[in-house]
C-alpha positions in Angstrom: 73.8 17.6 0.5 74.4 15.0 -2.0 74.9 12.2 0.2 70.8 11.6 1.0 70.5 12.0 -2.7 73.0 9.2 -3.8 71.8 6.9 -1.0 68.2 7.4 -0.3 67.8 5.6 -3.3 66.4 1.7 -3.5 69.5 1.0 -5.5 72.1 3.7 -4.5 73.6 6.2 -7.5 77.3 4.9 -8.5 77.6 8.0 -10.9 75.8 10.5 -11.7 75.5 14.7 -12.6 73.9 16.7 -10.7 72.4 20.0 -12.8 71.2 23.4 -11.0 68.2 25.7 -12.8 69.5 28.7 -11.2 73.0 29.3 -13.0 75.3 27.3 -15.1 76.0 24.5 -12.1 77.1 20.9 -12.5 78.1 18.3 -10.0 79.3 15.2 -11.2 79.9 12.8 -8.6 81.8 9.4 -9.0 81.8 7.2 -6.1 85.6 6.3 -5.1 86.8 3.0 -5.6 83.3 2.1 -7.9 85.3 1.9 -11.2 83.0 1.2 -14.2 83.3 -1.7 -16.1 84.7 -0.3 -19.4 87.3 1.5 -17.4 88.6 -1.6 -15.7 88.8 -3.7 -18.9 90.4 -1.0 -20.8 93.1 -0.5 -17.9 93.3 -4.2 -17.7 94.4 -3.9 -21.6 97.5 -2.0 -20.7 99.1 -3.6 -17.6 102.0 -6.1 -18.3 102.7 -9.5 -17.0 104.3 -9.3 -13.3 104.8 -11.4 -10.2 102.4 -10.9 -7.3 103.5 -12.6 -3.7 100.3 -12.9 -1.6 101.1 -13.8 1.7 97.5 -15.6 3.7 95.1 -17.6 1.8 91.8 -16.3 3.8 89.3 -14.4 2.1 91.4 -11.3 1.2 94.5 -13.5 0.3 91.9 -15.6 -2.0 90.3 -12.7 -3.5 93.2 -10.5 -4.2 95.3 -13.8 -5.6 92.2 -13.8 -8.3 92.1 -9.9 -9.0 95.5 -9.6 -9.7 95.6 -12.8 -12.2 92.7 -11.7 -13.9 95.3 -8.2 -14.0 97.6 -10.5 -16.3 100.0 -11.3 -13.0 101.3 -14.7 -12.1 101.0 -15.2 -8.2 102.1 -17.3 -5.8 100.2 -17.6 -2.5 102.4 -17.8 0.7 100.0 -19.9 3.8 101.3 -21.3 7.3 99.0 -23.4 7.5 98.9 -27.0 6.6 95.4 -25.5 4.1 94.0 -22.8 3.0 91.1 -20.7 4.3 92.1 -19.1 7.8 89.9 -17.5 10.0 87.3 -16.8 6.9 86.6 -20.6 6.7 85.3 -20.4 10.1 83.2 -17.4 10.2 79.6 -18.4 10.5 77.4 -15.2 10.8 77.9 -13.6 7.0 79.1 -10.9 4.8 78.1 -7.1 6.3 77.3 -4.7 3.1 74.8 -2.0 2.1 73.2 -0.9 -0.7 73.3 -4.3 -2.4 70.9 -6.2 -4.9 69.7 -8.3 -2.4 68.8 -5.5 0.2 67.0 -3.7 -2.7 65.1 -6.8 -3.7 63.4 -7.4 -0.2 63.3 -3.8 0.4 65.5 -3.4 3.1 65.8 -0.1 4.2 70.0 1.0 4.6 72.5 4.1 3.3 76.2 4.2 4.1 75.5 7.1 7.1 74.5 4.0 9.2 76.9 1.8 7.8 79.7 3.9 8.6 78.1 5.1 12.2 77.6 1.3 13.6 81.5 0.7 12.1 82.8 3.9 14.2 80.9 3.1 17.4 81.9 -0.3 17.1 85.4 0.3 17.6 85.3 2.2 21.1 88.1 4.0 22.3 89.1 5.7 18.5 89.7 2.6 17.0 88.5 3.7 13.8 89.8 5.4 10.3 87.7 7.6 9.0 88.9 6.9 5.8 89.1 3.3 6.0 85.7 3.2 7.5 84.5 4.9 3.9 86.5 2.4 1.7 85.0 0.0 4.0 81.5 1.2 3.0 82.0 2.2 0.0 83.2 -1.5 -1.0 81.1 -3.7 1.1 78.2 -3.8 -1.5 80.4 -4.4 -4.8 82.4 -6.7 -2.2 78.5 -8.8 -1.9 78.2 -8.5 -5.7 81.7 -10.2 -6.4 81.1 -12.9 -4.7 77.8 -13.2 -6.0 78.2 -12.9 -9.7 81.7 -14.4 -10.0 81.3 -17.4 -7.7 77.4 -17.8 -7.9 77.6 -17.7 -3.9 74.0 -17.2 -2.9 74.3 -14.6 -0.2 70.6 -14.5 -0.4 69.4 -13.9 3.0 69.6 -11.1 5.0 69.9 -10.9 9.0 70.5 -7.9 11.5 73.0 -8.8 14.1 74.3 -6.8 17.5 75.6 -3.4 16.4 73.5 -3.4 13.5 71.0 -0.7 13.1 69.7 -2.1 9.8 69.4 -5.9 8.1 72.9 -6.1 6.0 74.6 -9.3 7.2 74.5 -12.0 4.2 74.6 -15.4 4.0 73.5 -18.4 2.4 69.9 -20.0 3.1 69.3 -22.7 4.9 70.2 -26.3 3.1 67.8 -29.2 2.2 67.3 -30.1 5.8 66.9 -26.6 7.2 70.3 -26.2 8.8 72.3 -23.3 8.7 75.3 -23.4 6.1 78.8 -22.3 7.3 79.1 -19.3 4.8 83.0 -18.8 5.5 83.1 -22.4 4.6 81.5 -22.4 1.5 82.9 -19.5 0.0 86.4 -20.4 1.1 86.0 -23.9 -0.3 84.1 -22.2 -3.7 87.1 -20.1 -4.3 89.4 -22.3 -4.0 87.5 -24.5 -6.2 87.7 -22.2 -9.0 91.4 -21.3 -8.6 92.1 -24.9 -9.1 89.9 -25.0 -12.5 90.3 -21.2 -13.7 93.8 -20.4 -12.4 96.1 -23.3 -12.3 98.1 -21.5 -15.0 98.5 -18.4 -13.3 98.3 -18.9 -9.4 100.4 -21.0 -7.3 99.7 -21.9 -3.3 102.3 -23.0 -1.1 100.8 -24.3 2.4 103.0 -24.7 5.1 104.6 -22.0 3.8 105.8 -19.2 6.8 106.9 -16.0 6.0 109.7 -15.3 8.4 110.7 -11.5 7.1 109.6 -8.9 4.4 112.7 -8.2 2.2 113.5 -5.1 0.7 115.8 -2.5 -1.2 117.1 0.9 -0.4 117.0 3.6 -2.7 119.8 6.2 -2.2 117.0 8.6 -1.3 116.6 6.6 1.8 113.4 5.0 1.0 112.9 1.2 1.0 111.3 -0.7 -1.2 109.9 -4.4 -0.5 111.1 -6.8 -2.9 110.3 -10.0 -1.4 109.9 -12.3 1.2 111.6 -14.5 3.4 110.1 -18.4 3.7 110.3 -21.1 6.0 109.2 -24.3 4.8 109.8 -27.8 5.9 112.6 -26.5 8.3 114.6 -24.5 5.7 114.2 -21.1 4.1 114.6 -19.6 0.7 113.9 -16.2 -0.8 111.0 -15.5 -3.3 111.3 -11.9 -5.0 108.2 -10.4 -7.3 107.0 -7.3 -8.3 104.6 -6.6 -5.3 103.6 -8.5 -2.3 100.2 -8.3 -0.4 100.1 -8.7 3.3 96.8 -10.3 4.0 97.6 -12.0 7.0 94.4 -10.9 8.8 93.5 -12.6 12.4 96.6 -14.8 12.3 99.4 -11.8 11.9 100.5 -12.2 15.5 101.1 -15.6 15.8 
């Protein structure tokens, strides 16, 4: 029931209460995952200063290497390859979200029912979470946002692509000469850009970096704990230990 009424709207409800005439009901409904502003800065306020090993430097890699810096974490960013970017800098067709600012201001018609229908049919054969299909959703417009307002990324035009039942794949517009602009390449390149200026102090990339194995600890419980990872670089390894590390590995995890 309260689905229709959070997204039928022309910018979709993030919180709200719901109140009932007949009887003393209230239903307040906060969207998982959407956490509000004052409630990030004030957790923000309360974390202490950790190590962060981020192994890929695609968008994910990129993007959490930024979040947990601005988290008051020092990170090091563990990439094969001889650069950064992976198989983000290549992707040409754009970003997929609903409910975003830029569907709203040229009216696009969307709600996360379709969203999440074209994601399950899309992965034939039971490919699909159902719970990772709704973080999916649920992030893909604050996903569009991000790299909007943080970056200044103009994911201003919208297109519908194959599987699609609804305009939500954003990209750039066309450049000074009318040519298409490589939006993996730009944002790629963008972030990058602004980890060198912002972040020098706090985030560290190794390229030709490979991790060979995940290290870990054993409780006496049994359960086991990753502590680090094992590099290659240059024809040698060593051992780099932090706090947490984040697989984002992506397309290039099985080579």
């Amino acid at each position: 029931m309260l689905e229709p009424f959070r997204t039928s709207f022309r910018y979709p409800l993030k919180d709200f209460l719901l109140y009932s005439r007949k009887g003393p009901r209230i239903i307040r409904l906060s969207i998982p995952g959407c956490e509000p502003k004052e409630l990030r800065e004030k957790r923000f306020k309360t974390h202490h200063p950790a190590k962060v090993i981020v192994i890929g430097s695609g968008l994910a890699g990129l993007s959490a290497a930024i979040e947990a810096a601005d988290a008051k974490a020092n990170v090091i960013i563990l990439e094969k390859e001889l650069k950064t970017g992976g198989n983000s800098a290549k992707a040409t067709s754009g970003i997929n979200g609903w409910g975003t600012n830029t569907q709203a201001r040229l009216n696009i018609a969307d709600d996360e029912r379709l969203f999440e229908r074209d994601t399950h049919r899309s992965g034939v054969g039971g490919l699909t979470h159902p719970s990772l299909v709704r973080t999916l959703s649920t992030q893909s417009a604050p996903s569009v946002h991000w790299l909007q307002n943080k970056f200044q990324i103009p994911l201003d035009v919208v297109s519908q692509l194959g599987g699609h039942s609804a305009r939500r794949t954003h990209r750039a517009p066309p450049d000074e000469h009318g040519r298409p602009v490589p939006i993996g390449h730009l944002i790629m390149s963008t972030m990058r850009a602004m980890i060198e200026k912002n972040y020098s102090d706090k985030i560290e990339i190794r390229c030709g970096s490979k991790v060979r194995r995940l290290l870990h600890h054993t409780c006496v419980d049994g359960i086991r704990t990753i502590t680090g990872v094992e590099v290659e670089h240059n024809g040698s390894c060593y051992e780099e230990y932090g706090d947490s590390v984040i697989l984002a590995t992506g397309g290039f995890w099985v080579r």
